[in-house]
N, C-alpha and C positions, 0 to 999 in steps of 0.2 A: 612315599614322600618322607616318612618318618626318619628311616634311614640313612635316607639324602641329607636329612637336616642335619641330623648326626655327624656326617661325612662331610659337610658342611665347616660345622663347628670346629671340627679336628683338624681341618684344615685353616680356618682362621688361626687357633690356636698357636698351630703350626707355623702361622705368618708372623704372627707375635712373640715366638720364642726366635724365630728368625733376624725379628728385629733388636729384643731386645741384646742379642747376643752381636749383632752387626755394628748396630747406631749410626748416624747420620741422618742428615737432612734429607736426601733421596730416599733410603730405605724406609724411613719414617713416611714419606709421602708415598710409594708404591704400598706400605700396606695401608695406607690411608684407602687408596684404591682398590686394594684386596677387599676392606673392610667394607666398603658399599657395594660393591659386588655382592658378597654375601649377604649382605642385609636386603638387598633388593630382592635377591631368590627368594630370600625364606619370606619376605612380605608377599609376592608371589604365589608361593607355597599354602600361605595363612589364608588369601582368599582363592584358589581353586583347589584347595583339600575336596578329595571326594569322595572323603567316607562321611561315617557320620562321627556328628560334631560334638553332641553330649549325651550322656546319657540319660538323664533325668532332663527334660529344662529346664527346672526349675525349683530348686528343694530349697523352702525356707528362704526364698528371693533369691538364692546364691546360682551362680550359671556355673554348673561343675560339668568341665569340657572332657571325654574319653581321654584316654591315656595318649593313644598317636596323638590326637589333634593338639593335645597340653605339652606336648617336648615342643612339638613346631613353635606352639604359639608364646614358649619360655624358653626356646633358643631364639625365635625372632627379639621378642622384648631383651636378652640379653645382651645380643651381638646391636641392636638400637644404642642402648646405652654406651655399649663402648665403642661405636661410630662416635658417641656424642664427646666421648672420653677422647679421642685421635682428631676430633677438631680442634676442641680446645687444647690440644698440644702442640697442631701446628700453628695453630694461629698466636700463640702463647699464654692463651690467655689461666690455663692452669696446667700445671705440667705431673700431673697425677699418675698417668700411666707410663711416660718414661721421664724420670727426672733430670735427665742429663742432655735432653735442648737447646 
């Protein structure tokens, strides 16, 4: 799974160099669509992992999660955020990730 996310990722990316190189209203909105795609997997991903989760539970109150499970679970939180970045672009409300909407 780790991997996937990876492959994942590379491929959002991929959608986002796509667009910003493209522009428009449509391509903005298909990778809009890309973009919850991917976010959905990796959320997904984050709750049927089936290795194990951390290594310690518990050091010093802090939850320090394995290495696989920490890419999933910081490319999930990444690609959230810029779902959250690709709404508020379409909808206009801040145009951060492509300036020219």
């Amino acid at each position: 799974m780790t991997i996937l996310a990876i492959i994942l990722d590379i491929v959002a990316f991929g959608g986002y160099l796509f667009q910003v190189g493209n522009g428009g209203t449509t391509v903005y909105v298909m990778g809009l669509v890309l973009q919850v795609i991917v976010t959905l997997v990796l959320i997904r991903f984050c709750f049927r992992f089936g290795g194990q989760r951390h290594r310690n539970p518990w050091i010093f109150g802090w939850f320090v999660a394995t290495f696989r499970y920490g890419v999933i679970l910081i490319s999930t939180a990444i690609n959230a955020l810029v779902l959250v970045m690709y709404v508020m672009n379409i909808l206009g409300i801040n145009n951060v990730i492509f300036a020219n909407l």
